[in-house]
Backbone bond lengths (Angstrom), bond angles and torsions (degrees), N, CA, C in turn:
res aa  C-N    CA-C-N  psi(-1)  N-CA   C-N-CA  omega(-1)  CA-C   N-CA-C  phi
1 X - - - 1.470 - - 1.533 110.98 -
2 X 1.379 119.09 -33.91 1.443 119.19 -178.95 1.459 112.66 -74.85
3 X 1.367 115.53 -38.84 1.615 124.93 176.22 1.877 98.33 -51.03
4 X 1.622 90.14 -61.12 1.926 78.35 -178.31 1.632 119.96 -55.58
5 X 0.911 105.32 -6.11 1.450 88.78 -166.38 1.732 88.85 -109.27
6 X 1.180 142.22 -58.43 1.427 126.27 169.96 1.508 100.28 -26.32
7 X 1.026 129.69 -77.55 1.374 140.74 179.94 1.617 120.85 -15.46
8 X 1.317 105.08 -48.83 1.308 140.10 171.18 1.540 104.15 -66.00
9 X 1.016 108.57 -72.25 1.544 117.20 176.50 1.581 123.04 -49.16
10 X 1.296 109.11 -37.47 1.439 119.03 172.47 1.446 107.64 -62.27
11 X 2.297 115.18 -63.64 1.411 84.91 -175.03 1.707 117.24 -91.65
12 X 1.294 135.40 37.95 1.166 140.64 143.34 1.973 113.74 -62.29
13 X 1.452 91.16 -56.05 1.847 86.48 161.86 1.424 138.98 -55.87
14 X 1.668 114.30 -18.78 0.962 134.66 -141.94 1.686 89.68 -99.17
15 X 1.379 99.15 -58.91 1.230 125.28 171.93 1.433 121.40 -50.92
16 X 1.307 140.68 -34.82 0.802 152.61 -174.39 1.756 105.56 -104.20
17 X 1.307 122.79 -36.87 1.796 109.99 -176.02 1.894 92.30 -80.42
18 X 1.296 110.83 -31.37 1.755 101.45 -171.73 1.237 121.60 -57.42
19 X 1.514 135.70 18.64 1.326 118.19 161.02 1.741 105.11 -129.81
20 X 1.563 110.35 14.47 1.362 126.21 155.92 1.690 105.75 -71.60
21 X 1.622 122.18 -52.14 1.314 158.98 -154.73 1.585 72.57 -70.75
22 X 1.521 125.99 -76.44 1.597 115.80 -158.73 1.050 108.29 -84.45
23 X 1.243 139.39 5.16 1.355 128.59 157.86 1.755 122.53 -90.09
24 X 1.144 104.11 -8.18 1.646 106.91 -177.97 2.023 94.04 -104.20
25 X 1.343 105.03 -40.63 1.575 90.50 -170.91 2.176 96.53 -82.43
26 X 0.991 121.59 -22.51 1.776 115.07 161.85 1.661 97.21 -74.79
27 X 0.845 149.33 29.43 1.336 133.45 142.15 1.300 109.78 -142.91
28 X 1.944 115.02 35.20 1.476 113.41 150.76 1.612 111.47 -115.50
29 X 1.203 93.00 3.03 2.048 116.97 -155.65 1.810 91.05 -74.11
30 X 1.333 132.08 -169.34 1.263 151.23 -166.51 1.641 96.61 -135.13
31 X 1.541 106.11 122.26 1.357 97.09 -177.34 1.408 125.49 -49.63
32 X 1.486 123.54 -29.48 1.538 113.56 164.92 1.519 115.53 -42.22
33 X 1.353 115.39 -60.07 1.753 112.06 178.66 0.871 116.93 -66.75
34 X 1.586 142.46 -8.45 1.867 114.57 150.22 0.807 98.82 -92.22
35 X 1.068 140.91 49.60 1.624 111.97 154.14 1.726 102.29 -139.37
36 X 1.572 111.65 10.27 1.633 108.18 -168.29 2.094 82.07 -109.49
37 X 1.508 78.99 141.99 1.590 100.47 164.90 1.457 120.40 -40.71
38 X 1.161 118.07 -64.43 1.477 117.85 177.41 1.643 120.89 -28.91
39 X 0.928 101.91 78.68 1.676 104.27 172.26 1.643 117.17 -36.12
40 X 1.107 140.24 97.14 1.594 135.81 160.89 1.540 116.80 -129.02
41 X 1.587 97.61 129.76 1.172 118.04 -175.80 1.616 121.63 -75.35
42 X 1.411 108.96 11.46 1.262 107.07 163.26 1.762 95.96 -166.51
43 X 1.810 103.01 166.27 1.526 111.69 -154.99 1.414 80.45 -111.85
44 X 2.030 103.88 150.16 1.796 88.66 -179.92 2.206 79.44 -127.55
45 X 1.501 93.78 44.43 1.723 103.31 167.04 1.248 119.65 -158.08
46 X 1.635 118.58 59.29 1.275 120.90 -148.41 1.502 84.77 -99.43
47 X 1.757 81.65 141.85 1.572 109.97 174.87 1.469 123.72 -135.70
48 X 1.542 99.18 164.84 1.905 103.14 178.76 1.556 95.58 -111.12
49 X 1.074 119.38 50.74 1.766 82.52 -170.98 1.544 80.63 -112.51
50 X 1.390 124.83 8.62 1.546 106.07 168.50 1.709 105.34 -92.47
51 X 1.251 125.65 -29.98 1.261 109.60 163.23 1.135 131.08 -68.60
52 X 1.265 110.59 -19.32 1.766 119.86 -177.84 1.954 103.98 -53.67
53 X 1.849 97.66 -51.32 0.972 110.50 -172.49 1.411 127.34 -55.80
54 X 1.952 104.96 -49.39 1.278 114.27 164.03 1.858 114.65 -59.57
55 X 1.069 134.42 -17.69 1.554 123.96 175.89 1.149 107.91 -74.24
56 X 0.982 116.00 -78.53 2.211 136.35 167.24 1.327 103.59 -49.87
57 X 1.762 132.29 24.57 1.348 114.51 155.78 1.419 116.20 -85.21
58 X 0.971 124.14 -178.77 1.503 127.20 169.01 1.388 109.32 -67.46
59 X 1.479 119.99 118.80 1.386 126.05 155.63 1.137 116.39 107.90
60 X 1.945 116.41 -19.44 1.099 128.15 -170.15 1.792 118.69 -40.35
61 X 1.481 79.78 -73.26 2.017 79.84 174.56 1.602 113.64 -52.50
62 X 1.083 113.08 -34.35 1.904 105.72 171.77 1.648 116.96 -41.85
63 X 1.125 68.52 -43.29 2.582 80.26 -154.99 1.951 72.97 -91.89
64 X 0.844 157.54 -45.24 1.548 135.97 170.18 1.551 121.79 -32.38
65 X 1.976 111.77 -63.89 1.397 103.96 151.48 0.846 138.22 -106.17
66 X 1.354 127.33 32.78 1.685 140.57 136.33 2.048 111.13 -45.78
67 X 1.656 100.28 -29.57 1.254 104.80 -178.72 1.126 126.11 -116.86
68 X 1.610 123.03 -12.08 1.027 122.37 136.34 1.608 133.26 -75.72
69 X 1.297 138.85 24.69 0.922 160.32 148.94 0.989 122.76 -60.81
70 X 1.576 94.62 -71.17 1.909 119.60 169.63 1.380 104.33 -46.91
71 X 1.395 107.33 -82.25 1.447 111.40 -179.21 1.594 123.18 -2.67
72 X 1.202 110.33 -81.37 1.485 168.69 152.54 1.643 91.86 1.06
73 X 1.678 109.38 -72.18 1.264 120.22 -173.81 1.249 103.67 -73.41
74 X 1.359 129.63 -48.00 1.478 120.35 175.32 1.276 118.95 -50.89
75 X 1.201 113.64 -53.32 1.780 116.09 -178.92 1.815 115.09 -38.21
76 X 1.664 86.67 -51.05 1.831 91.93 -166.62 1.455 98.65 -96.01
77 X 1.233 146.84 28.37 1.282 143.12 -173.88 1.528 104.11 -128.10
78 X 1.861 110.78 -38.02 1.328 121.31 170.47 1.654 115.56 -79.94
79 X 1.203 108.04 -29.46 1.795 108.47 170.57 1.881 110.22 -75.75
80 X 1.407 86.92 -24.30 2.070 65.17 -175.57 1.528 107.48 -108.74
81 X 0.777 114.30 -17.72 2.352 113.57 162.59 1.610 103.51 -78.55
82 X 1.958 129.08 -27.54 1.453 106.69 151.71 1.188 125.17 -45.06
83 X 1.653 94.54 -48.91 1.933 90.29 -148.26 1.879 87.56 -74.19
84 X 1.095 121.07 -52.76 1.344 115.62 -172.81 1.754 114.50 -31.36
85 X 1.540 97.98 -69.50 1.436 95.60 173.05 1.572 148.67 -47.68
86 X 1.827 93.49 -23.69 1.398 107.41 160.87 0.915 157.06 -96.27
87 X 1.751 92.55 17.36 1.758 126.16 -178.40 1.246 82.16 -104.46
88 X 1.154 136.89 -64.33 1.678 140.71 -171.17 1.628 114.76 -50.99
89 X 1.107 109.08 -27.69 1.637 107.72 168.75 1.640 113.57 -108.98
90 X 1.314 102.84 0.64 1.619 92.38 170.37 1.381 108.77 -124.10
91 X 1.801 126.26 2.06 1.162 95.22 -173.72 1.852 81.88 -130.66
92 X 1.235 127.82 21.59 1.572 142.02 -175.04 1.056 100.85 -116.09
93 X 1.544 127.56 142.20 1.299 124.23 173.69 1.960 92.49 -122.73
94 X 1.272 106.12 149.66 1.624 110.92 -163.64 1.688 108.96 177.14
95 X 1.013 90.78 130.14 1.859 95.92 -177.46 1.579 114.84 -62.48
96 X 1.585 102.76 164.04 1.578 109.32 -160.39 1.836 123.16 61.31
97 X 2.104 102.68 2.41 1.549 95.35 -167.04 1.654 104.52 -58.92
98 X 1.186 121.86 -16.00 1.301 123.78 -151.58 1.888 106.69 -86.40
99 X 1.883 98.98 -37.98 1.251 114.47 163.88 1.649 128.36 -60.12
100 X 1.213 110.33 -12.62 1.351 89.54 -152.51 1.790 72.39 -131.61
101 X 1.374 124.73 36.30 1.378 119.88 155.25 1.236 100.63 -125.31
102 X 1.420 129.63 -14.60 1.463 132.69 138.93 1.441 140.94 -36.31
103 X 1.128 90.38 -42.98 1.898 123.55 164.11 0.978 120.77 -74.96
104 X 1.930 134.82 -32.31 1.521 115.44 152.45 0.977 112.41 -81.09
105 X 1.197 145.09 -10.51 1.822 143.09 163.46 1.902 95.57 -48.74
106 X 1.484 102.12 -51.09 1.526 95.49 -153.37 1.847 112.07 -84.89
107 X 1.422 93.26 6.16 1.774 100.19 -167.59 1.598 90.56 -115.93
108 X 1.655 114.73 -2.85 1.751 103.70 173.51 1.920 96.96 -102.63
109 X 1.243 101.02 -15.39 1.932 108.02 169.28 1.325 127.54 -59.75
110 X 1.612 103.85 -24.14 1.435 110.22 -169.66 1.439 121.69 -78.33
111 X 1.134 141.65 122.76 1.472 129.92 -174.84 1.568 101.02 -58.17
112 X 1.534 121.99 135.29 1.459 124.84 148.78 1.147 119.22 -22.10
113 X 1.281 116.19 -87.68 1.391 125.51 -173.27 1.535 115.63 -62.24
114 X 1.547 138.51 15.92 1.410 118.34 145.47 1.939 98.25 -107.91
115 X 1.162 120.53 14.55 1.385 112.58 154.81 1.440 108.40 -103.48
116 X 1.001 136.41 -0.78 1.857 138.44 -174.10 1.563 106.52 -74.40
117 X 1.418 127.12 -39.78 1.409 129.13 156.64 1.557 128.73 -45.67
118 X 1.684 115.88 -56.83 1.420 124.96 178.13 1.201 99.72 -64.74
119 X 1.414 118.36 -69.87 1.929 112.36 179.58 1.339 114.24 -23.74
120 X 1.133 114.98 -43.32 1.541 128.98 -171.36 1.773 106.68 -50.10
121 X 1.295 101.08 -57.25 1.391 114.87 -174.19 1.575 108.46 -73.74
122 X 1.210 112.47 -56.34 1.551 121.16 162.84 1.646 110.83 -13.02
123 X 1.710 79.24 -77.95 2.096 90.01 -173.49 1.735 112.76 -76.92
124 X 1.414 118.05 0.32 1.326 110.57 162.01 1.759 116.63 -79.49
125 X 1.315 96.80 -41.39 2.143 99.52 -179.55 1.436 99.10 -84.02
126 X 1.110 123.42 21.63 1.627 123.08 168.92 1.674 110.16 -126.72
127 X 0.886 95.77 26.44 1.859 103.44 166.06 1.607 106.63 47.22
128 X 1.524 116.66 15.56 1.706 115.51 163.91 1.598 124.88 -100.78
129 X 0.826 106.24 46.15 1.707 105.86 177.09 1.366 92.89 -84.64
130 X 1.500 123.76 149.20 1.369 120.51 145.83 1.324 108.27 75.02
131 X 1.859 109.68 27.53 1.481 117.57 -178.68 1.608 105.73 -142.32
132 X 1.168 114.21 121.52 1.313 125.41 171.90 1.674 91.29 -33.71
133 X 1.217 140.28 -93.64 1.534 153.79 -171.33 1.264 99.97 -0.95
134 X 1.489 119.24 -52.38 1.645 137.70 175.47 1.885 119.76 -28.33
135 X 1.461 91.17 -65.80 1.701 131.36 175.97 1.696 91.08 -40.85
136 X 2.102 90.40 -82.26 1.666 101.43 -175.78 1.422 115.17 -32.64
137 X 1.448 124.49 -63.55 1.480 126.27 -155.77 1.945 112.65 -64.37
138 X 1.782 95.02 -39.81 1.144 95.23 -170.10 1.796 117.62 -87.14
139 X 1.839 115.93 -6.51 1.172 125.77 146.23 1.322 116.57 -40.20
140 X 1.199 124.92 -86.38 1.999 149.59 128.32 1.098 83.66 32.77
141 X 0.849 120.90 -76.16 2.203 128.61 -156.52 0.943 103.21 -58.74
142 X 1.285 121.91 -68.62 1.949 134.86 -175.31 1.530 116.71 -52.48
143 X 1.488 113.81 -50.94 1.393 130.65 172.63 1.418 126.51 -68.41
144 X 1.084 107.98 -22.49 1.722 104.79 -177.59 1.525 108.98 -96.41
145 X 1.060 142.16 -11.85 1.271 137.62 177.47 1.471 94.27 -66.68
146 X 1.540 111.81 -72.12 1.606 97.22 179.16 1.355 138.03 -57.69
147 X 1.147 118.10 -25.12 1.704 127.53 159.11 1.519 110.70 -53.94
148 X 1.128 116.26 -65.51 1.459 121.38 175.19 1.517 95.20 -39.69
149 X 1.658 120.66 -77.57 1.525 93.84 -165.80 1.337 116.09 -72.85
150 X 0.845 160.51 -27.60 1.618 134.59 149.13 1.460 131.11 -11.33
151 X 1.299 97.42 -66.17 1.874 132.03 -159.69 2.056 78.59 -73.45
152 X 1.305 114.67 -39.19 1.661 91.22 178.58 1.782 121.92 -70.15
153 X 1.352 107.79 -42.00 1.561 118.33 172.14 2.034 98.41 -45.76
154 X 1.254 101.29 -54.50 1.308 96.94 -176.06 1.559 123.40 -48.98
155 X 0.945 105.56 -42.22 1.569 127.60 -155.11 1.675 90.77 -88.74
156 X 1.497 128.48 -27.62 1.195 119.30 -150.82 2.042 91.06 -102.54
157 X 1.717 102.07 -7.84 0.678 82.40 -171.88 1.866 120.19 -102.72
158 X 1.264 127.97 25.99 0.894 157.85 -118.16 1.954 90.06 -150.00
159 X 1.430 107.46 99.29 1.543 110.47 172.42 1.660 120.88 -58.05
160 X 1.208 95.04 125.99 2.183 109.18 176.12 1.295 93.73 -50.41
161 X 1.264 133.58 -46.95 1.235 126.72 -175.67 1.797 122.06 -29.84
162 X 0.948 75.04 -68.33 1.958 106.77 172.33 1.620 103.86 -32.40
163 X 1.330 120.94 -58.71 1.428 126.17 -164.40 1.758 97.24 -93.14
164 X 1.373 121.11 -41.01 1.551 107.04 155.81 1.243 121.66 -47.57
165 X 0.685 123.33 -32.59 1.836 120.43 -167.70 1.226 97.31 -68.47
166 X 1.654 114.46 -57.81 1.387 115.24 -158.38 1.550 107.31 -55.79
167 X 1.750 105.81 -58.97 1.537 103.26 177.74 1.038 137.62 -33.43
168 X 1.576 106.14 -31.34 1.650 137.49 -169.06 1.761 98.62 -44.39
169 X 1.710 87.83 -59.18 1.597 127.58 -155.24 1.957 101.83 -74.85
170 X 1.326 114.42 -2.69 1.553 119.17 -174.19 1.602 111.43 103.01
171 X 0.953 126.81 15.22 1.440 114.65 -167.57 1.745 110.80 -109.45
172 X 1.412 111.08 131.44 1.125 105.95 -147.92 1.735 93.22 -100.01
173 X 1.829 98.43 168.46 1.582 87.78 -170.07 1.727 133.28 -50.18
174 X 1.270 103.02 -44.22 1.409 99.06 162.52 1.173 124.97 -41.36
175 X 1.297 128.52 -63.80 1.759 137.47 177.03 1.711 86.81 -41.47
176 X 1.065 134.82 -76.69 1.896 138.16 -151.00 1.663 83.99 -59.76
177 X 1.200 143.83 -35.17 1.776 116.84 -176.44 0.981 91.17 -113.03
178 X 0.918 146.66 28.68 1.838 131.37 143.47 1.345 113.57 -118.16
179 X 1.381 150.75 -28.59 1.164 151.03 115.38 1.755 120.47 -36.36
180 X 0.759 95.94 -73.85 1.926 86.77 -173.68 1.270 99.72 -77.62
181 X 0.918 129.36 -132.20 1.575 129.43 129.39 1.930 106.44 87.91
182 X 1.495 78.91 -105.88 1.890 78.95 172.10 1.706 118.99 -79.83
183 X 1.215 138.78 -1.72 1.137 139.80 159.29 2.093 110.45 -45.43
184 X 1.530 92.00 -52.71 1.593 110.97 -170.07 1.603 96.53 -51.68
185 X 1.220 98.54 -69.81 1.671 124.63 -169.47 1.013 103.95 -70.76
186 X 1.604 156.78 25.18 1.363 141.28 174.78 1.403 101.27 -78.65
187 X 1.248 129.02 -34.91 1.687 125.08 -148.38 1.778 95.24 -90.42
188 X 1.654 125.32 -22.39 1.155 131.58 146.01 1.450 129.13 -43.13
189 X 1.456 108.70 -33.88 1.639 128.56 178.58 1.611 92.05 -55.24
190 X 1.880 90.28 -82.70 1.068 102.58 -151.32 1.938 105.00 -56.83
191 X 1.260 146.17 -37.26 0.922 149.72 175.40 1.748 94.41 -34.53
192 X 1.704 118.91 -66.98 1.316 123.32 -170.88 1.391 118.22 -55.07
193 X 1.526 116.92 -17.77 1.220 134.73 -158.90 1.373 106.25 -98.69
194 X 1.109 124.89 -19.71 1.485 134.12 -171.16 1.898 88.56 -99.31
195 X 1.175 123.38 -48.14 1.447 124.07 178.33 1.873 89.56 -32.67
196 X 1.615 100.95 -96.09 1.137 127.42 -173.74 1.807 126.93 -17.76
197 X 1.258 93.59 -40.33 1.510 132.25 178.47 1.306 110.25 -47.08
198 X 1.731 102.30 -66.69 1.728 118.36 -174.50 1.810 99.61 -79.05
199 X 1.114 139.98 -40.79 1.146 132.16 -158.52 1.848 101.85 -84.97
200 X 0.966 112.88 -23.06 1.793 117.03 -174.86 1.849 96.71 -83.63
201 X 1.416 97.04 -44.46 1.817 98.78 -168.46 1.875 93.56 -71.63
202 X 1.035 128.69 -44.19 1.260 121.62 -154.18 1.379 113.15 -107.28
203 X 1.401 132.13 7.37 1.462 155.81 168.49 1.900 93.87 -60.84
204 X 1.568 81.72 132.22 1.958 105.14 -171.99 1.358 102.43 -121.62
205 X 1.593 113.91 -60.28 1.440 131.13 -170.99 1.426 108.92 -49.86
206 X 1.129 115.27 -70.70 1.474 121.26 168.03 1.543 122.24 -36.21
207 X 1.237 98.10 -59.79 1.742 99.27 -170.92 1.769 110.45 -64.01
208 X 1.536 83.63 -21.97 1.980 85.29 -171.96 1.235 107.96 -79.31
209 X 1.518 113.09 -12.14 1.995 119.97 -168.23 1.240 92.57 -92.40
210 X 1.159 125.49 -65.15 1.627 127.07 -142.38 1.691 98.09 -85.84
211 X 1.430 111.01 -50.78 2.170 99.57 174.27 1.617 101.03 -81.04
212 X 1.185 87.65 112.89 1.960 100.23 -178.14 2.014 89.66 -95.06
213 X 1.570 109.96 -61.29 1.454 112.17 -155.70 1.344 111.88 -117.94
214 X 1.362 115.02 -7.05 1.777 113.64 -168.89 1.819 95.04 -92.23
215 X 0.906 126.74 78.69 1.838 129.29 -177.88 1.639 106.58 -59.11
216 X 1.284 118.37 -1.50 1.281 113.86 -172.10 1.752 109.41 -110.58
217 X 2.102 107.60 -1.16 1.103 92.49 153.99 1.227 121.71 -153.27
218 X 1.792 86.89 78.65 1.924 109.74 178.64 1.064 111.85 -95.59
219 X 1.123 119.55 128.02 1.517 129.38 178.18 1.964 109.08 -57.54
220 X 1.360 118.99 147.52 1.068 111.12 177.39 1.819 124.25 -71.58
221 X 1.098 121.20 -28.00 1.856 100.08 162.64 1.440 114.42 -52.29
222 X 1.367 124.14 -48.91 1.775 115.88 165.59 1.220 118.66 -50.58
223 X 1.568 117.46 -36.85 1.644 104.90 176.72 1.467 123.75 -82.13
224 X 1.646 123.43 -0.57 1.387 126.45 130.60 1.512 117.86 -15.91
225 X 1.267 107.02 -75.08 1.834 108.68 -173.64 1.683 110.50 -37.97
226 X 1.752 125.04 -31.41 1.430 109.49 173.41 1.690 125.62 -56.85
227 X 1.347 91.54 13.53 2.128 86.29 -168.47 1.560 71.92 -134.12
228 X 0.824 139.89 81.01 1.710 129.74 -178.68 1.781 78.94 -176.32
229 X 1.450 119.45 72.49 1.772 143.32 162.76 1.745 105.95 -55.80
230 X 1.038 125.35 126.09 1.707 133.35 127.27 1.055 141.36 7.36
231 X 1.452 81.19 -44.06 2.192 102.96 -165.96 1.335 110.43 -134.48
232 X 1.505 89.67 -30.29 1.934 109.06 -176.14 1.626 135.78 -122.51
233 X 0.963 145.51 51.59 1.546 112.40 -151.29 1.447 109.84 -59.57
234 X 1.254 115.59 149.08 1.519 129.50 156.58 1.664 117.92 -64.50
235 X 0.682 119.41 58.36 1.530 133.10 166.24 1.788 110.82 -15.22
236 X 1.513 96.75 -64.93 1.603 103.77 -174.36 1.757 103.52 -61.80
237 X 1.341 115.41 -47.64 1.064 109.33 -164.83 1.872 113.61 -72.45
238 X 1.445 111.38 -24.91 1.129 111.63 170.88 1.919 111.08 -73.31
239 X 1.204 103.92 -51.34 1.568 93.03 168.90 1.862 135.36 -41.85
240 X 1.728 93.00 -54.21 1.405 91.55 165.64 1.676 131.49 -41.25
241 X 1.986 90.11 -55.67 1.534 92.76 -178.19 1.669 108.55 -57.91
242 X 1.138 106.92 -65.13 1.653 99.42 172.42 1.666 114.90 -11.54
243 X 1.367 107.05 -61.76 1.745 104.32 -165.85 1.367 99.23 -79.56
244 X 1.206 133.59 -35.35 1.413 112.81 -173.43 1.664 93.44 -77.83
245 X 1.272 141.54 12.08 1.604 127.60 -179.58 1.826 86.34 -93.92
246 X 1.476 111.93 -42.14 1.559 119.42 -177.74 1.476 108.58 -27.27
247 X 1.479 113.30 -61.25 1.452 130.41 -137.75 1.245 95.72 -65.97
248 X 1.722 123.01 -46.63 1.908 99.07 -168.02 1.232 112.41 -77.19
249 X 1.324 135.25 -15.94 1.551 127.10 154.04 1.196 143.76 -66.22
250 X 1.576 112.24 -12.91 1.170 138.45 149.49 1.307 113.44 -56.47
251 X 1.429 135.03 -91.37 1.148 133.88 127.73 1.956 130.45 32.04
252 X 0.978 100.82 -74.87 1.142 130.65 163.44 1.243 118.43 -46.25
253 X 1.291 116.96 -63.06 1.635 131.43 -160.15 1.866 94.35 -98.13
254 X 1.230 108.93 -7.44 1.639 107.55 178.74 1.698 98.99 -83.48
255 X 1.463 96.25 -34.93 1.897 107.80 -166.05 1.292 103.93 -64.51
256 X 1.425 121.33 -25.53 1.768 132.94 -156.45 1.301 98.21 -116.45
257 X 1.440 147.20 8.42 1.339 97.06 -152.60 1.676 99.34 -116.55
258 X 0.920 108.96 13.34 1.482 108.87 159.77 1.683 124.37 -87.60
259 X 1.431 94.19 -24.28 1.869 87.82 162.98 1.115 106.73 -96.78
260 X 1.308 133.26 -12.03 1.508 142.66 172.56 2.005 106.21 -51.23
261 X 1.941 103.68 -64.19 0.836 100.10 -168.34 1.879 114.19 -85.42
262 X 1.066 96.83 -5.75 2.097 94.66 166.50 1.661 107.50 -97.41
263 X 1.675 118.64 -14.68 1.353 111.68 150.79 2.004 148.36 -33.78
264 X 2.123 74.99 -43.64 1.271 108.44 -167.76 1.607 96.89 -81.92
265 X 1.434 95.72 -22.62 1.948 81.44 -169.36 1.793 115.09 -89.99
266 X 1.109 98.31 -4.47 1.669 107.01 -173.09 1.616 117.51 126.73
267 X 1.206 105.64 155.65 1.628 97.99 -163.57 1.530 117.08 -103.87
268 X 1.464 97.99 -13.35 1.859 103.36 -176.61 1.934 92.62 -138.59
269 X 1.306 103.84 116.61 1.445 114.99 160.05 1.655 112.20 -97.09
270 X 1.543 108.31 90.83 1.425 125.38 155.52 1.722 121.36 -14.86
């Protein structure tokens, strides 16, 4: 039973890294070989000159930290109004608490794209079009409902005892959630943080609605569309960018994934 299921597990991986696999070796290939019929699973003329191209294009490094920016602010803006909010609804008692954990259920229900219109109008009578701030706030919106509920399981799961004691002992509330407190719940962070992470770095819809005319601060999945030709697409050049967009989440999720994966299992073992 264990063989099947390694087994299982292997080609589930297999399945899932192989169109990582064709997107890094189609953007090491020679534009003749993506684009010739002959199917081959490996290039025997591998080249950079499509990444060369995508680095040294125009704008590249812009829309790089145009999105690590974003990112950046979402990550640490969505980890500390979670954790806040999910001490405040799990360790506060206050009317409507029951409603308004109903309400991030019903604001993570909503499809994007029939809120991508109102936002529109929203961030136009609010003087943010054509502003990074735009990106941040309306990330913020999408991302924190699910952080919040996470960061509450976490938090709820974490004995009163623990933070009584301390008080008992002189320690004032701040010291009990920054000492006790977020130590427990970090691997909850980072779990929420990796959410936040992929959806801010890899967000299209948004960046393509809200920067209509300022080109100097488009996030890089919108600046994809410059290799997206008329007559032609650039294949290599869209592949490359793709993998170099890969790498800081790669990266990223290599840096985390040990509080990631004891995140996932629960935050206080009784």
């Amino acid at each position: 039973m264990r063989r099947l299921a390694n087994i299982l597990a292997v080609a589930a991986a297999l399945v899932t890294a192989f169109p990582i696999y064709w997107m890094v070796l189609s953007a090491i290939k020679p534009a003749g070989e993506i684009q010739s019929l002959d199917v081959s699973l490996w290039t025997a003329n591998p080249t950079l000159d499509h990444f060369v191209r995508v680095i040294t294009g125009e704008g590249f490094g812009r829309y790089f930290l145009n999105s690590a920016m974003i990112t950046l602010a979402v990550v640490v803006l969505s980890a500390g109004v979670s954790f806040l909010a999910a001490v405040a609804l799990t360790r506060f008692k206050f009317r409507f608490r029951t409603t308004v954990l109903i309400m991030f259920l019903v604001a993570q229900m909503v499809p994007v794209e029939a809120l991508t219109i109102p936002l529109f109008f929203v961030v136009r009578d609010m003087g943010m079009l054509n502003t990074l701030w735009a990106l941040v706030a309306v990330q913020l919106a999408f991302t924190l409902p699910f952080s919040i509920w996470m960061m509450r399981g976490f938090v709820a799961a974490v004995p009163e005892a623990l933070e009584e004691a301390a008080m008992i002992d002189g320690a004032s509330r701040f010291t009990v959630l920054w000492r006790i407190l977020f130590p427990l719940v970090a691997p909850g962070l980072v779990a929420s943080s990796v959410f936040a992470f992929i959806v801010a770095w890899n967000d299209f819809v948004f960046a393509r609605t809200f920067i209509i005319s300022a080109k100097d601060n488009q996030t890089l999945p919108a600046a994809l569309l410059v290799f997206f030709k008329p007559d032609e697409n650039d294949w290599g050049g869209i592949m490359a960018a793709s993998t170099l967009m890969t790498i800081p989440v790669l990266i990223f999720f290599v840096a985390v994934q040990r509080r990631l994966i004891s995140g996932l299992g629960g935050a206080v073992k009784h």
